[in-house]
N, C-alpha and C positions, 0 to 999 in steps of 0.2 A: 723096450725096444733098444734103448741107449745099450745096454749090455749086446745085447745081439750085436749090434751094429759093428764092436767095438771089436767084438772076436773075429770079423772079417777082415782081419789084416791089414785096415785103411789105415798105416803108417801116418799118409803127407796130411791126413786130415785130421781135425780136432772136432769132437761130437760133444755139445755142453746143450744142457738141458734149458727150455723156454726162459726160466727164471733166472739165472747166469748171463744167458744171452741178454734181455730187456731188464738188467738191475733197475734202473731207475722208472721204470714201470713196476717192478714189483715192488719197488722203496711204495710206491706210491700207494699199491695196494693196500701192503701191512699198516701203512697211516691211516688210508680208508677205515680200515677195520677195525685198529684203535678208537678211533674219530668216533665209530658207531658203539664202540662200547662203550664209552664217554656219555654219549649221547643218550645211549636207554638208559648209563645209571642215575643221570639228572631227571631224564623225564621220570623216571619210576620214583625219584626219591620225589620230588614234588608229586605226582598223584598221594605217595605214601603218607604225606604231611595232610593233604586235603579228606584220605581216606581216615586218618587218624583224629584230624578234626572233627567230623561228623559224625564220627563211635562215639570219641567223646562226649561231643554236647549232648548226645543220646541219653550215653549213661548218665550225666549232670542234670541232664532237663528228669531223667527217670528216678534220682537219687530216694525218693518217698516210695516209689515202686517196686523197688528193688529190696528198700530197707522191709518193708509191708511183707514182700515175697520172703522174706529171708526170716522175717519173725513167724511166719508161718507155717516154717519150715523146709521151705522149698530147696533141695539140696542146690547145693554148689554147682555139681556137673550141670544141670539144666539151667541154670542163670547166665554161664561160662557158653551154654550150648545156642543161647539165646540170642548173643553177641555176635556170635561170629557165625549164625544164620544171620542175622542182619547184612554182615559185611559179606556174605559169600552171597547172598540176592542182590547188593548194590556191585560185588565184582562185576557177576553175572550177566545182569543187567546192562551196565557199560560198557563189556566186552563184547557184547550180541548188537549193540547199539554203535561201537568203535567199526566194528566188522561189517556190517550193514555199509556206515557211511565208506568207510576204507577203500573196501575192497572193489567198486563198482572205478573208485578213480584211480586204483593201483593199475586196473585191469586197463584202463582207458590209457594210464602214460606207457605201458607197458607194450602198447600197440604203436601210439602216434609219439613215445618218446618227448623228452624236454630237450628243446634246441640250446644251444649255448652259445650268444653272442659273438664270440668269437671262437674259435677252434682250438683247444689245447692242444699240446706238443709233448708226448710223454713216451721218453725212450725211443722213439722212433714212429710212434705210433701216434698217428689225429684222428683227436674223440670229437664230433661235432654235434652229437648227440649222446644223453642216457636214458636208459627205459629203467622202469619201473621191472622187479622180480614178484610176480605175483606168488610166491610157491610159497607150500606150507612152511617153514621154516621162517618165514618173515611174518608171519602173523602167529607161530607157533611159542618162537620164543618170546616174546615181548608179551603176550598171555599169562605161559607158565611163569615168567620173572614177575609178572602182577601178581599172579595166586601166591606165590610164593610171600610176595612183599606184603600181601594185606594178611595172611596168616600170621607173618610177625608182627605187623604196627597194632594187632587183637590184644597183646599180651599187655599193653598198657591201660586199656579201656578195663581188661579181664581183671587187673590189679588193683585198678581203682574199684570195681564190685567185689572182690575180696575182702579189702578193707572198709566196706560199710557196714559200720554199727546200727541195729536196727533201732534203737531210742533214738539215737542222733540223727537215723536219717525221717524219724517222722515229724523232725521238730522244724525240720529245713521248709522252706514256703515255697 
């Protein structure tokens, strides 16, 4: 529309797009935005630690199991394939369970909004409330970025079953 507008010969007038007009509203946005990608890479990287601890002690508490499986010639692929059904049932699992609790209270701030003691002042514009974005996109990515992350933190648990020896590991208690 800015192009149209512009071709109709309004000389005395100046036409500048939402984001030009409210700079310090948009400053604010792109911090918002920053802010949240801040914010999923702490939380992801901490689930990633807790998802990684619990392969772990898996495989350690398994370490006779594993060694037993592997002297008996259980190939590689299916001990590898083992793991990380584990950790794709425990994603699974807590993202049906995240979504459950989530979604029932996104939906709820999403109608009756979270008030803010006093009313911010941004570019011109007073926020006295914010709602909650129930849309797929906010339960989408924070999902995929988990799939994503416990497929990588596999590759340590995967390495440590690699490297057990099976005499060594039937000697372990």
């Amino acid at each position: 529309y800015l192009s149209f507008i512009k071709n109709k010969n309004f000389n005395n007038l100046e036409f500048l797009p939402w984001y030009k007009v409210a700079v310090e509203f948009y400053r604010g946005m792109q911090a918002d935005r920053k802010g949240m990608w801040l914010s999923l890479f702490v939380v992801l990287f901490i689930i990633s630690l807790g998802v990684l601890n619990t392969l772990l002690m898996a495989v350690l508490e398994r370490t006779r199991e594993f060694g037993l499986l592997k002297a008996l010639g259980t190939p590689l692929g299916l001990l590898i394939s083992m793991i990380y059904t584990e950790a794709l049932l425990m994603l699974f699992a807590g993202l049906i369970l995240g979504f459950l609790l989530a979604y029932p209270c996104n939906l709820l701030f999403s109608i009756i909004g979270i008030s803010y003691p006093e009313a911010i002042k941004m570019g011109g514009i007073e926020i006295k409330k914010m709602y909650a974005d129930p849309s797929f996109n906010s339960f989408f990515l924070p999902a995929f970025s988990l799939f994503i992350a416990t497929l990588l933190v596999c590759i340590f648990p995967v390495f440590r079953v690699y490297k057990i020896l099976p005499v060594e590991a039937m000697r372990k208690v």
